[in-house]
Structure formats: C-alpha cells, structure tokens
C-alpha positions in Angstrom: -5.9 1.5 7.6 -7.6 3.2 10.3 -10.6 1.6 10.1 -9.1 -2.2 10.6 -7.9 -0.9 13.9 -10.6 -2.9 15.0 -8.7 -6.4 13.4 -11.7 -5.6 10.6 -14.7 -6.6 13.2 -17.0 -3.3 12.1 -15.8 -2.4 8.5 -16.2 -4.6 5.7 -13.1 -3.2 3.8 -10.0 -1.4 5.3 -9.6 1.6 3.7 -6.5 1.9 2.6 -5.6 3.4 -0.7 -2.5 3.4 -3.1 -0.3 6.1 -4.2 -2.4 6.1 -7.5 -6.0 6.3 -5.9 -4.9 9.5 -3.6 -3.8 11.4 -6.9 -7.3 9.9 -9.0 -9.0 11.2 -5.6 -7.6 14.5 -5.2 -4.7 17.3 -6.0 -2.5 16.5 -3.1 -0.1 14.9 -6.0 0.3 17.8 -8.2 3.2 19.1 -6.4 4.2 16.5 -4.2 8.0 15.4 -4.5 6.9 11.7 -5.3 6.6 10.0 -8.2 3.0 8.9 -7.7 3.7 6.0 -10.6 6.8 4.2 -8.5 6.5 2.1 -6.0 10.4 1.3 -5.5 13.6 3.7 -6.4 14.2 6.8 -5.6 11.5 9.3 -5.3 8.4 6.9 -5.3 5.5 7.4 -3.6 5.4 6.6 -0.2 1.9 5.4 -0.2 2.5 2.8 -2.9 5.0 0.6 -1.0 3.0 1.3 2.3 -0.2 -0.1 0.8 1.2 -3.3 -0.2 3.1 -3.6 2.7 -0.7 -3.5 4.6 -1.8 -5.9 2.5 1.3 -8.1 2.8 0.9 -8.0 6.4 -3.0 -8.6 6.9 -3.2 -10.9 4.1 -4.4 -13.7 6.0 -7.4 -12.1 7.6 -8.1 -10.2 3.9 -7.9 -12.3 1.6 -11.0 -13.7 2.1 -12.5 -10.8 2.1 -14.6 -10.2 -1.6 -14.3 -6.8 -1.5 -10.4 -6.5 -1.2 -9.4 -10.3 -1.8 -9.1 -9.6 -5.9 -5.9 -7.7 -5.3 -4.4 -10.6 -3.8 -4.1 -11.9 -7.7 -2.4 -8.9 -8.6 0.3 -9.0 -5.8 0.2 -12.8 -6.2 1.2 -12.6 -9.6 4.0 -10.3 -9.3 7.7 -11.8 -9.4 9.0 -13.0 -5.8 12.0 -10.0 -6.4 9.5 -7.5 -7.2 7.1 -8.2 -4.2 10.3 -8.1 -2.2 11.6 -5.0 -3.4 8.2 -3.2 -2.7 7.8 -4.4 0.8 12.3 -3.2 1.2 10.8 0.1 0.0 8.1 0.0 2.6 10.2 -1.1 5.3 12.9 1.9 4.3 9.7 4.4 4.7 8.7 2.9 8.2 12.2 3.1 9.7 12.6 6.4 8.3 9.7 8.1 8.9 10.2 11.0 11.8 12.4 12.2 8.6 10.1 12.4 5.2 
C-alpha cells in the first residue's frame, strides 16, 4: 500500500498483499493469533479484510490496471453480503487498531 502513496504515478502495481500471500511469503503466520484462512469472524486475519478493503477503495484508479485488475473478477463475483461483511471486518480492524 505504501508504494501507491504516490495515487500509483511511479509503481505499476501497489503492493499490497493478502493474509494468505504473507504466510506463502514467510513464517510470520506460524504463531500468529489469526486465522490466516478467514477473512471475517472472529480471529481472522487482519490482513485479509484490510486488502480488500484497499482494493474496494482504489478500485476506480486499479482496475484498469493489468497487473492487479484480474482480482477485480474475484471480488466482483463474490455475493453483495459477503463483499460487505469483509469490508465490516475491515472497517472493525481500522477503528480498532491502537488495540490489536
């Protein structure tokens, strides 16, 4: 996310990364309290929610953007409830996050 602070004028892809690319990626999962395979409830991963959220929120400006655009179709073809319930969880995570 970092790297669109520049409203994506340098980078050709913001790198932001799911829940499930941090634990491919490294071992910061292997004893983290979240469940890295959630993206709503209780105890799911933080970085999940937060990812789609980004996308959610910049999709104008990214979906026309090849290298990121094809994820689109996923969230696009999730249920209305379920894309809402992700971006509650998000929200829930932003306005509590001086306590996680």
């Amino acid at each position: 996310m970092s790297q669109f602070a520049d409203g994506g004028m340098v980078a050709t892809k913001p790198y932001v990364s799911s829940g499930q690319y941090i634990n491919k990626m490294s071992n910061y999962c292997s004893s983290c309290q979240y469940d890295v395979k959630k993206k709503t409830g209780e105890h799911a991963c933080p970085f999940n929610s937060l990812y789609w959220h980004f996308l959610d929120r910049h999709q104008k400006v990214l979906t026309r953007n090849p290298r990121i655009g094809m994820m689109y179709r996923h969230w696009d073809n999730l249920e209305e409830a379920q894309r809402q319930a992700v971006l509650d969880q998000a929200e829930t995570y932003l306005a509590n996050i001086n306590r996680l």
